[in-house]
C-alpha positions in Angstrom: -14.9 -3.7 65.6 -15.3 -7.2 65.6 -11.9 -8.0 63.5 -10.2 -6.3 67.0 -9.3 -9.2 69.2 -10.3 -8.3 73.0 -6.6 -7.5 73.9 -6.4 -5.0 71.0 -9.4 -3.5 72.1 -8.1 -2.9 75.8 -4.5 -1.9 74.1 -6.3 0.6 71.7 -8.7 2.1 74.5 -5.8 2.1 77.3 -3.4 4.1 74.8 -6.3 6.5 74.3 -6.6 7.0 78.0 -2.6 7.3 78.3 -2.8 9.8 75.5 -5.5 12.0 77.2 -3.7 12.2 80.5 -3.7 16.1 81.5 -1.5 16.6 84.5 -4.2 18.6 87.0 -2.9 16.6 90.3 0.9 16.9 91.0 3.2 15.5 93.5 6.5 17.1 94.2 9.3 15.5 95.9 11.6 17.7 97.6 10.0 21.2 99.8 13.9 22.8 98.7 14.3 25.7 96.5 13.5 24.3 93.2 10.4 22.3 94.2 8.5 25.0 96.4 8.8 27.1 93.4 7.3 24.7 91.1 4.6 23.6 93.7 3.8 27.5 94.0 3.9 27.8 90.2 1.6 24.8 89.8 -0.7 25.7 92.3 -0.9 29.3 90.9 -2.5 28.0 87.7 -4.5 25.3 89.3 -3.2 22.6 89.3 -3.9 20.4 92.8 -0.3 20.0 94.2 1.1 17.6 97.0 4.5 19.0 98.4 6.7 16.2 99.6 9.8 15.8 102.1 11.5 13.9 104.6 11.1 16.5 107.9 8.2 19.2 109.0 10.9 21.2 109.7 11.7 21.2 105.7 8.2 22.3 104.6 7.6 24.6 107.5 10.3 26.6 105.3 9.0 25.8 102.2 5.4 27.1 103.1 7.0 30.2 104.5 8.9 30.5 101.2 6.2 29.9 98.6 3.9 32.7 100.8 7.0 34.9 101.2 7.3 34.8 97.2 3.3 35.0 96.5 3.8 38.2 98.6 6.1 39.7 96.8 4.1 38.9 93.1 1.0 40.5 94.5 2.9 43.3 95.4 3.3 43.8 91.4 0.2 42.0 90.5 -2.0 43.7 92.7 -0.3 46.9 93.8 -3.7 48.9 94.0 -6.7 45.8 95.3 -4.9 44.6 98.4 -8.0 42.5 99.2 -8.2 40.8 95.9 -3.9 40.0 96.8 -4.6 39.0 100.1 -7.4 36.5 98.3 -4.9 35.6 95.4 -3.0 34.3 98.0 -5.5 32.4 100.0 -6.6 30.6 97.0 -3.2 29.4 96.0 -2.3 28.2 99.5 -5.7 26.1 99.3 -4.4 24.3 96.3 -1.0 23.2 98.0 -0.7 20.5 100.9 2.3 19.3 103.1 3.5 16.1 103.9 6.7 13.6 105.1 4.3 10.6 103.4 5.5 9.9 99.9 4.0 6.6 99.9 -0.1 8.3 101.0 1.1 11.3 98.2 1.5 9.4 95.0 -1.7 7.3 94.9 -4.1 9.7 93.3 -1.8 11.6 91.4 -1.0 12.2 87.5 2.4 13.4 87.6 5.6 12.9 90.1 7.8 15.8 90.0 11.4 14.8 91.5 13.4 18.0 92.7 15.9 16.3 95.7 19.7 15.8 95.9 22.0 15.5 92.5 22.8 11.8 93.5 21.5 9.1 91.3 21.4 6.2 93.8 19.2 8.3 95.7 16.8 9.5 93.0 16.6 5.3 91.8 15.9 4.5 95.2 12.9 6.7 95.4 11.7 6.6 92.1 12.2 2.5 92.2 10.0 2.5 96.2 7.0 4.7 94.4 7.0 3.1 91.1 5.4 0.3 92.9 2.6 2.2 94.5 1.7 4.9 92.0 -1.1 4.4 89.6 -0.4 2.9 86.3 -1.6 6.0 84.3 1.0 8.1 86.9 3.4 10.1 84.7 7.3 10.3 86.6 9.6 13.6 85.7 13.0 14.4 87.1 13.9 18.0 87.4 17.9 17.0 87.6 19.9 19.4 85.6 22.5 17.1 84.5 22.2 13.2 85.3 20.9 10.9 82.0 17.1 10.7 82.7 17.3 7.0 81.3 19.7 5.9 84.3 17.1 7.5 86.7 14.3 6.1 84.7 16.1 2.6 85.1 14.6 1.8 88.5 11.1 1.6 87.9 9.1 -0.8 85.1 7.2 2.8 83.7 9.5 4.0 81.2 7.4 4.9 78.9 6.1 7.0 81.1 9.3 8.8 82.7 11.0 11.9 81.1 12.6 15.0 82.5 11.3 18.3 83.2 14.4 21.0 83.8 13.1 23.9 85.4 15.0 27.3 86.1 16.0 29.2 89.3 13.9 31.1 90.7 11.2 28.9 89.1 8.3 31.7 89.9 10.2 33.9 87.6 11.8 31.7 84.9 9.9 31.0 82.2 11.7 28.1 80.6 11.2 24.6 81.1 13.4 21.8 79.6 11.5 18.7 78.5 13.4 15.4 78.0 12.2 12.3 76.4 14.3 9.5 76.3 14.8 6.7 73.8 12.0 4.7 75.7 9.5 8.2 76.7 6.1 7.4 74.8 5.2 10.1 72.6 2.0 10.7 74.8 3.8 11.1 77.9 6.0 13.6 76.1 3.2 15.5 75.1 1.2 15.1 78.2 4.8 17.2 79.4 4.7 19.8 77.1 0.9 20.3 78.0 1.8 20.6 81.3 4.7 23.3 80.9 2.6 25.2 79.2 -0.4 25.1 81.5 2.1 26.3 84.0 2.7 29.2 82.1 6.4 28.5 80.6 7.9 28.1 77.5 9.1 24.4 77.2 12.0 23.3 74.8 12.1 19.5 73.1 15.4 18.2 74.8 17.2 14.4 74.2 18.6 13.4 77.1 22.1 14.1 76.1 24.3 15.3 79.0 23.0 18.6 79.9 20.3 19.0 77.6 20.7 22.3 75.9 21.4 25.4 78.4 24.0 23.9 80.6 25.3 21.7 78.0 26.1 25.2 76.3 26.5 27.4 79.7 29.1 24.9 81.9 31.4 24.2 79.1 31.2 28.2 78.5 31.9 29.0 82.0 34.6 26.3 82.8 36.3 28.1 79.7 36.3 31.5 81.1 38.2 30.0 84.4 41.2 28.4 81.8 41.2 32.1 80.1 41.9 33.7 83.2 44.2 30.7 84.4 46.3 30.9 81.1 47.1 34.7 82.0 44.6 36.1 79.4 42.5 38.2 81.2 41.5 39.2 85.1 37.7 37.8 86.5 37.1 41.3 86.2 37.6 41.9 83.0 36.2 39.0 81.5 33.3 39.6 83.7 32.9 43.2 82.1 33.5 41.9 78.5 30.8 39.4 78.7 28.3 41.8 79.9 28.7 44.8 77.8 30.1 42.9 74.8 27.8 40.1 75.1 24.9 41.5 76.7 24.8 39.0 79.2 23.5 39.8 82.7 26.1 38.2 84.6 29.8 37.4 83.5 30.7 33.8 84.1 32.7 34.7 87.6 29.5 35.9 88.8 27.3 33.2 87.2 30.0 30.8 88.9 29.5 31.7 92.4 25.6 32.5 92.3 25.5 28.5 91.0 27.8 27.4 93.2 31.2 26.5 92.7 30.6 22.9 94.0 27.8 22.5 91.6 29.7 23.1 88.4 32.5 21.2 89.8 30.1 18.0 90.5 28.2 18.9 86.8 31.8 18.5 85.0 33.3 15.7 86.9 30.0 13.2 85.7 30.5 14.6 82.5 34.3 14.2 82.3 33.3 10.3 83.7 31.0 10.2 80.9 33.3 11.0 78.3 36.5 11.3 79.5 38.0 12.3 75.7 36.3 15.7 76.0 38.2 18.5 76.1 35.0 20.9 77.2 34.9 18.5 80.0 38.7 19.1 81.3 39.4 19.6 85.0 40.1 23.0 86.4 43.1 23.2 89.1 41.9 26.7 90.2 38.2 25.5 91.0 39.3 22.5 92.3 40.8 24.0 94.6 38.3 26.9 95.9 35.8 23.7 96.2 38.0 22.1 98.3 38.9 25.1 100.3 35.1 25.1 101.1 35.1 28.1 98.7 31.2 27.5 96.6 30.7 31.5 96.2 27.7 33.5 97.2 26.1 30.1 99.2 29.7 30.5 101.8 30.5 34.1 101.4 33.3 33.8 99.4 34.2 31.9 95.6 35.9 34.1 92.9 34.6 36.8 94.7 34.2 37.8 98.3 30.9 38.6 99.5 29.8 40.4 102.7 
């Protein structure tokens, strides 16, 4: 002990504390979609969860969606012991608070869970503002689904301690999770990641933070090249549709997987990609989706993409 200089000593017990850090308290930016289903998720197994957004309006909805959800898994979970489901759901709830106050919400926390807008500036901005007031120990995630996690990462001074953590929609009933390290991600916050996927309950993956980690790196480039079959002449949506499911076994063909993602999202997904490597050929331009997106055509979110919908 005594051949340790005093600042090895605090580097050697410091790392030990970084390496032990289990994710039980969890902030979540963003009361949308995604992150109401991974603050119900988290608080299902546990975990002490802060649900963050910019209007009461906002999480009014997300509280009503995260019970509306609860309600329908204790309709399978509990079919016969309505009492013990009405309590199931009473103890969840307990675990999940609601506010507008990201600054108040990320001082006692392990782990901050981004799940906002697509838009880089805006995820540095926030990322960069709560860098400064989280605690050291604090572990940051984005849940972005195809902007480099290093770029995001590149506003704050904790990089060691940012990575990404990709969940699926509808979170509650998805049980992969992406986990991205970058080139700078210590290999105890990684882990600390991984811990925490799996004390949600998922099934986490080791990702790089390449574009698109692994399923839409495989999945866009897949369904961009069902549009250029059908715009070459080589097959109708609905056929290709068909083929993919019963040849494939997929749920959905790619039309259908098109519109329930939205047309705008894939479009925004390949056009950062294209910027990133222009070269690509995956990573082409498509006339005919450019121009449902601009026709304010997304699919299922406007009633109408490659398909019409009541």
């Amino acid at each position: 002990y005594s051949s340790f200089s005093s600042r090895q000593c605090v580097r050697a017990l410091s790392s030990t504390a970084v390496r032990n850090t289990v994710i039980k308290h969890v902030t979540i930016i963003g009361g949308g979609q995604m992150g109401a289903g991974i603050a119900q998720v988290a608080a299902s197994t546990g975990h002490t969860v802060m649900l963050v957004d910019t209007s009461e309006d906002i999480l009014k909805k997300s509280v009503k969606g995260i019970e509306g959800s609860l309600k329908r898994v204790v309709k399978k979970k509990f079919a016969d012991k309505p009492e013990e489901g009405a309590a199931f759901i009473q103890k969840v709830m307990k675990n999940v608070s609601f506010t507008t106050d990201a600054s108040s919400a990320v001082q006692t926390t392990d782990l901050v869970l981004e799940a906002i807008v697509e838009n880089i500036k805006i995820k540095q901005d926030l990322f960069g503002g709560l860098d400064k007031l989280a605690p050291a120990h604090t572990i940051f995630a984005s849940n972005t689904s195809s902007l480099p996690i290093s770029d995001i990462a590149s506003s704050t001074k904790r990089l060691d301690r940012f990575g990404g953590l990709h969940f699926f929609n509808p979170v509650p009933m998805m049980k992969l999770v992406e986990v991205i390290g970058t080139s700078s991600t210590s290999q105890e916050t990684f882990d600390s990641l991984m811990s925490f996927s799996k004390a949600l309950g998922k099934t986490p993956v080791s990702c790089k933070d390449t574009p698109g980690f692994i399923v839409n790196r495989l999945l866009v480039p897949y369904m961009m090249e069902a549009i250029r079959l059908h715009e070459r002449g080589h097959g109708s949506k609905e056929d290709i549709d068909i083929a993919m499911k019963l040849g494939a076994g997929y749920p959905m063909g790619p039309f259908e997987l098109l519109d329930y993602v939205g047309l705008d999202t894939a479009k925004f997904i390949m056009d950062g990609w294209s910027a990133m490597d222009p070269g690509n050929p995956l990573f082409g331009q498509s006339e005919m989706l450019n121009k449902l997106v601009a026709e304010g055509k997304y699919g299922k979110k406007t009633g109408e993409g490659f398909y019409k919908y009541k």
